[in-house]
N, C-alpha and C positions, 0 to 999 in steps of 0.2 A: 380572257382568252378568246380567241379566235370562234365564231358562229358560222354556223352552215352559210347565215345568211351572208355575214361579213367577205366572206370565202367567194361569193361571186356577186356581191356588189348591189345588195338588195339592201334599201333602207329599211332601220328595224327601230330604232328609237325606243315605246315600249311593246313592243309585239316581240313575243317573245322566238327564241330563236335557238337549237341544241348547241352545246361545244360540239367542235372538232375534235377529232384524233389529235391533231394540231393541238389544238387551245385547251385540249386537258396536258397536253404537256406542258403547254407555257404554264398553266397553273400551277402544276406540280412542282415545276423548277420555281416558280416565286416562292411556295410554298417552303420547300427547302430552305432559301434563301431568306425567308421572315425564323426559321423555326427558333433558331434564338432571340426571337423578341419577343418582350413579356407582352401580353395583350391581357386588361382589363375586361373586353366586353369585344365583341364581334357582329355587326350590324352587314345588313344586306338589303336590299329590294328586294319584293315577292315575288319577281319575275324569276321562273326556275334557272335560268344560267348562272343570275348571281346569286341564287343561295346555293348553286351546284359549286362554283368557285370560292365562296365563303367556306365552304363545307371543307373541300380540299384545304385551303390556306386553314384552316382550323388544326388541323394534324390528329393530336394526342391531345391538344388544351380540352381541357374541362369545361368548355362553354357552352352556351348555346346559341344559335345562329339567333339574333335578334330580327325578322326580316318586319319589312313595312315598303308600304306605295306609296308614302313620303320620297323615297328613298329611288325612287324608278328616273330612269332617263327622262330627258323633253322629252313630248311628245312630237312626231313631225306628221301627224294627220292622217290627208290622204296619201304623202308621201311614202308612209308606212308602207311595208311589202310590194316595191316598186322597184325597179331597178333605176338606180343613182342615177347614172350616163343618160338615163331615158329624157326626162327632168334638166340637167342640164341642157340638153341639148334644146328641148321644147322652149327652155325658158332665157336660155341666154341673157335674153334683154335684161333679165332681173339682175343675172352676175357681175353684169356690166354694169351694175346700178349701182353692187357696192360700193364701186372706185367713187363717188359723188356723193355717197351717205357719211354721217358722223361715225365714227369708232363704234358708239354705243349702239345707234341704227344699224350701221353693218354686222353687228356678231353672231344673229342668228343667219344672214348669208353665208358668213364666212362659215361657220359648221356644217350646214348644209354643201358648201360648196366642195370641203373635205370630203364628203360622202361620194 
């Protein structure tokens, strides 16, 4: 679901960051929308948002959140609590580099460049 941060364009990777108003209802409605499927086991990162979303998507199942920092997004550094457009802008050069890089060289631009 939806983070404060994501909401105005702050990179969060693993820094953690609240659901929205918003992004607890997106969970909600996935939540509904899984409730008939069996689930075996229920796993999360230790970052509160997703065991806040695990938690929801859990319902009435009888499990318990498995959480772990295995389990956490990249990290993106010092981009962390930044603002995306900032970064782009600063770094352009870099963007432009993906067009010139392999597939595999380009995929952390290409994420980042999402952001």
């Amino acid at each position: 679901g939806e983070t404060e941060w994501n909401k105005i364009g702050i990179v969060m990777g693993q820094s953690d960051s609240p659901l929205t108003e918003a992004g607890l209802e997106q969970v909600k409605t996935t939540a509904q929308e899984l409730k008939d499927i069996h689930f075996d086991a229920i796993f999360s990162s230790d970052l509160h948002r997703a065991q806040r979303t695990a938690e929801i998507i859990k319902l009435e199942r009888q499990l318990a959140v498995q959480a772990s920092k295995a389990l956490r997004e990249r990290t993106y550094g010092s981009w962390e609590g930044k603002i995306g457009e900032d970064y782009r802008k600063n770094f352009q050069h870099l963007f432009d580099k993906v067009k010139q890089l392999s597939e595999k060289e380009a995929k952390s631009f290409k994420i980042a460049e999402k952001l």
